[in-house]
N, C-alpha and C positions, 0 to 999 in steps of 0.2 A: 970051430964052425965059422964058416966064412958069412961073411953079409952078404944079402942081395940084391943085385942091382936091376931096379927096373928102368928102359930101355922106352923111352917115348918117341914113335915117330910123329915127330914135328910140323910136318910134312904134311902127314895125314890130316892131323888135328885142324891148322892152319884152314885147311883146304874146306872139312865141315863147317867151318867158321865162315867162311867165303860163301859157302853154299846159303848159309843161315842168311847172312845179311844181305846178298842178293837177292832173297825169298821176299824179308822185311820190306827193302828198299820195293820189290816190285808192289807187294801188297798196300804201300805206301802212294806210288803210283797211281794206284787201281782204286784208289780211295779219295785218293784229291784228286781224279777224271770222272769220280762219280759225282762227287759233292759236286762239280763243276757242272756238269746235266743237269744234279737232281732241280728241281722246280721249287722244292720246298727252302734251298741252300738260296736260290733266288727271292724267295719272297722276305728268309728272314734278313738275307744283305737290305734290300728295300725299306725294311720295317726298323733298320738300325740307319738306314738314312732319314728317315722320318724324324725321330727322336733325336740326331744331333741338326737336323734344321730347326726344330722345335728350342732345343735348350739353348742354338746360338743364334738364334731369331732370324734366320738365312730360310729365304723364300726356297722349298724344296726343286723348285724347277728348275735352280740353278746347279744344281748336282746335276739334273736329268741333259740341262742341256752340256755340261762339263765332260758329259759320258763315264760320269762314276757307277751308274746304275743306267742299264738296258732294257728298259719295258718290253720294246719288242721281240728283245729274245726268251724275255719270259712267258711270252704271252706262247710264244712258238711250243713252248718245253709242256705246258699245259692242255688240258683237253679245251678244244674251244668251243664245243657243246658247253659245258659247264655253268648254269645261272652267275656266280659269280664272276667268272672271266666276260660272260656278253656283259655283265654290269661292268665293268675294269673298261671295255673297249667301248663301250658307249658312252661313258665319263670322258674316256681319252680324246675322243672324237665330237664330242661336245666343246670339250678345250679348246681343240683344235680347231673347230670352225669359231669359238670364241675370241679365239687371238686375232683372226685374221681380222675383227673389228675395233681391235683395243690398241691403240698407242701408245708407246711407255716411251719417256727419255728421262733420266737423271745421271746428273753429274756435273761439279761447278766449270767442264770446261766448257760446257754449254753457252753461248750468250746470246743464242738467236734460235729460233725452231728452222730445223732442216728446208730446204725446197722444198725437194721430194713429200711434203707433207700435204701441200694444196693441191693433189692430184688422188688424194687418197680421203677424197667425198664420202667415200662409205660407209666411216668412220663410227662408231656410236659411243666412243670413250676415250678421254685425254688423259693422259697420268703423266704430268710435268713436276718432277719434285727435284729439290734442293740445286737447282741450276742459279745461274747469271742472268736467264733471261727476263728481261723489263719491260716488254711490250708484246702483247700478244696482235697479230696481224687480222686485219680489217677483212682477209679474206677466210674468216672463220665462220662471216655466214652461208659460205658454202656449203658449210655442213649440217644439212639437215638433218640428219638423222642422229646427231652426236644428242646420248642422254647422259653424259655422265662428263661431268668438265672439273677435273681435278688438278691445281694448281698450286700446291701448297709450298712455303720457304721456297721460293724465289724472289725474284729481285722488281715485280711488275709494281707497275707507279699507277697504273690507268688500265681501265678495260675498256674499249672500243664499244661504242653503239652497236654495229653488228652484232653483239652476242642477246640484242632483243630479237634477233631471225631466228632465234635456236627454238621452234613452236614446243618440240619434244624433251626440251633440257629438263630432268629433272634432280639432278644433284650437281651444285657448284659450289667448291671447296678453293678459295684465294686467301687462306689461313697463311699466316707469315709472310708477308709479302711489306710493299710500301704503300696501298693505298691511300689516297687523301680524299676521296670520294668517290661515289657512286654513279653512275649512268643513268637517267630516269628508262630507259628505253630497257633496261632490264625488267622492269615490271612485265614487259608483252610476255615472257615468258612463265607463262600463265599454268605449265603443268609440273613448275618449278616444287620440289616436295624436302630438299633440303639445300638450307645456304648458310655457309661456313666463313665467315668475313674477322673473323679473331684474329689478334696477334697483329694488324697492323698499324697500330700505337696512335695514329695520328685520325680514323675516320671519328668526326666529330657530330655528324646527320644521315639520317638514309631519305632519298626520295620519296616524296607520299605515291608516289606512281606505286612502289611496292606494293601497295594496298590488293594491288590486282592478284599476289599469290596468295590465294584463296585454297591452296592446294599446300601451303607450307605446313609441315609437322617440327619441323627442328630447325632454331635458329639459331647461332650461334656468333652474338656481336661481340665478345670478351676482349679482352685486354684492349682498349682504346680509350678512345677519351668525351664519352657520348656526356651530355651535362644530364639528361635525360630521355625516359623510354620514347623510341621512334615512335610516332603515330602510325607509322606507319606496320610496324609489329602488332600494335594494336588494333588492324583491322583483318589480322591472320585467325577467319572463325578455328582453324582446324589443327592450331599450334602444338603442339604436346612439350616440346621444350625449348627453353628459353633461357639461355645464360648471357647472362649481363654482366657478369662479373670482372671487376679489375676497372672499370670505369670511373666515372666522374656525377655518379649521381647524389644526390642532394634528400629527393623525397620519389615517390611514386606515386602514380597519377592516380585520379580518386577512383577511376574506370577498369582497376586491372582488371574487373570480373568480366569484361568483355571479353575475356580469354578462357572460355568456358571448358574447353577442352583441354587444358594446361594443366600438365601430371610433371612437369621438374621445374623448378626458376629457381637459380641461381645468380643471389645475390654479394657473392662477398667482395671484400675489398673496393669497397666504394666508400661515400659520405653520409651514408643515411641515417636519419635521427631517429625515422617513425615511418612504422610500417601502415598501411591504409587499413582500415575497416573491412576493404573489398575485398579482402585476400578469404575471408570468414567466407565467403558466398560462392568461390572458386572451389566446386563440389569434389572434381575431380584430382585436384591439386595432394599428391603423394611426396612431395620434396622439397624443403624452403630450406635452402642454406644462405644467411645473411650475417655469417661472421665476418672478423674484423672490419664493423663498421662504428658508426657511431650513436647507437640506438640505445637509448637511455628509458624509452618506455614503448611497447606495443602490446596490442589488443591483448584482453586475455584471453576472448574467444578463439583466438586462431591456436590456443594451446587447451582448449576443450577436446577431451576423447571424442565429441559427438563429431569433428570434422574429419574431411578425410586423410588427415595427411599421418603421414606414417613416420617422417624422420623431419626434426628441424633443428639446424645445426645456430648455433648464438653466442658461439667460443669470439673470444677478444671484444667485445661490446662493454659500456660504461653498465650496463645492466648485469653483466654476469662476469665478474671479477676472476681472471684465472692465470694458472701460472706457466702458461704458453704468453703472456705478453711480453715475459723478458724474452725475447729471443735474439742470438748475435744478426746481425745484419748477412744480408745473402751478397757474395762479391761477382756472383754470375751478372752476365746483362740481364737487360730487361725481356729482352725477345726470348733469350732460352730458358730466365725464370717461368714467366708466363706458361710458356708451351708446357715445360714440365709440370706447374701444377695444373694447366686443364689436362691433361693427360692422366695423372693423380686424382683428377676429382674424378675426371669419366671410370676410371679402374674402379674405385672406391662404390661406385654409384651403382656401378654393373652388380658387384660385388655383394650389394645390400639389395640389391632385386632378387638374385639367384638365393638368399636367404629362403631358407620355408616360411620361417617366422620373425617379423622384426624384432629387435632386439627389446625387451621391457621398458629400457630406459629411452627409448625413440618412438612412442607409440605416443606417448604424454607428458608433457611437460609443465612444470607450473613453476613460476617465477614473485619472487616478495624483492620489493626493493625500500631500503629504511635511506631515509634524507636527514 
């Protein structure tokens, strides 16, 4: 009996085979043209740009402007009746007439502000960050209407008289800079609600003229070389915080309780031996941090449950012996030490607000010191 030979056309087979993966390949097609329409393929690419600006701390707008993600052709793929979508285009469009008010420049090859800038009056916000430039121009009181003058690490030595024309300024941020004083003519700026003068190593007084921001909530004199609290900070009724830290102060003034409205002061890294009586009378006061200083004895009252303060920090002091004093020495500068820990403190500080409930051990504290 013979064997039997089966007989494959090759031919044939091949050809089903062809047919199959021409099917696949077009179904594949017809699948990534969809995904490419669909609206919902758009909104999650969007929502995966959110989440890598977020984790790599890149303002989202610089995607939108790079043209990795196209609002408007999503907006198109979508019903525009939709509450949600008139929400999207109304946000957009708010932005939009936003910018055309807002000024941005950074970059160190910066060393001077453009021309094209003194023509552009309308202005109501400055964002000048991490540039060269050291003087800001005398024709800055053009701008009446600018409420927001943000100036922070660059290289300015002096603010111009002019910026007491700013009637509507209320936020001025000259954090990391060179200043070596202040301008009395800054006081006119009277609906001034936050000034940010940290980090420039060398301011040693502010103007009593300041007195007149009667409208200040946040003040921020840090890392310099103050011997003592401004008087002029002293006569801010409407303060809510105040950090002084990284200075040159000694004692504090018997009057802090003029600062009725004072909910954070921060005091660390200074010289102080003794904190005032007044700080007990300061009702609304919720945050005293006066670590690493040199305070050997204060009130006991201000560490009575009956007051209102919720967290007081007292690490590296002669009074409270702890094993954070050895620590190696930091080899950064001084300007980028600083910045990082108010950066650190502010995170931390946010951090214990957004708490439900303060932590047991920051509610009350009591202190024994044996001689």
């Amino acid at each position: 009996m013979g064997h039997q030979v089966i007989v494959f056309d090759f031919s044939a087979i091949r050809g089903l085979w062809e047919i199959r993966v021409k099917k696949h390949k077009e179904r594949q097609k017809k699948e990534k043209e969809r995904l490419a329409k669909s609206a919902l393929e758009k909104i999650r690419q969007e929502w995966d740009i959110v989440l890598e600006c977020r984790k790599k701390g890149i303002p989202q707008a610089a995607y939108l402007n790079n043209g990795f993600i196209d609002t408007n052709r999503i907006l198109d793929k979508l019903e525009k009746n939709s509450p949600l979508i008139q929400k999207i285009v109304l946000l957009d469009e708010t932005k939009k007439e936003r910018n055309k008010f807002v000024f941005q420049l950074t970059g160190e090859q910066w060393t001077e502000l453009p021309d094209s800038l003194k023509e552009q009056t309308h202005l109501q916000e400055w964002h000048i960050n991490n540039t060269k430039i050291s003087t800001i121009p005398a024709y800055i009181a053009l701008f009446q209407e600018l409420k927001v003058l943000e100036l922070s690490s660059n290289q300015i030595t002096e603010l111009p008289v002019e910026i007491g024309c700013l009637k509507k300024l209320k936020e001025l941020n000259v954090s990391f800079n060179r200043l070596k004083a202040v301008p009395p003519e800054l006081g006119n700026c009277e609906n001034l609600e936050k000034l940010d003068l940290s980090g420039n190593l060398e301011l040693t007084e502010l103007p009593f003229e300041l007195s007149n921001l009667k409208q200040a909530t946040f003040v921020d004199i840090s890392a310099n070389k103050f011997p003592s609290v401004p008087i002029c900070v002293l006569r801010m009724p409407n303060l809510q915080w105040l950090d002084l830290s990284s200075n040159n102060l000694k004692d504090l003034p018997q009057d802090m309780d003029r600062l009725e409205a004072l909910q954070t002061l921060l005091l660390q890294k200074n010289k102080l031996t003794y904190l005032p009586h007044a700080l007990v009378k300061m009702s609304k006061l919720k945050l005293l941090v006066v670590s690493s200083n040199n305070l050997v004895e204060m009130p006991s009252a201000i560490c009575d449950s009956t007051t209102g303060l919720k967290f007081i920090s007292l690490k590296d002091n002669p009074l409270e012996k702890t094993s954070f004093q050895e620590t190696e020495e930091i080899t950064e500068s001084d300007r980028d030490r600083e910045l990082f820990e108010k950066e650190f403190m502010k995170a931390y500080i946010i951090d214990l607000k957004e708490r439900e409930t303060a932590p047991c051990y920051t509610t009350k504290v009591s202190l024994s010191v044996q001689i």
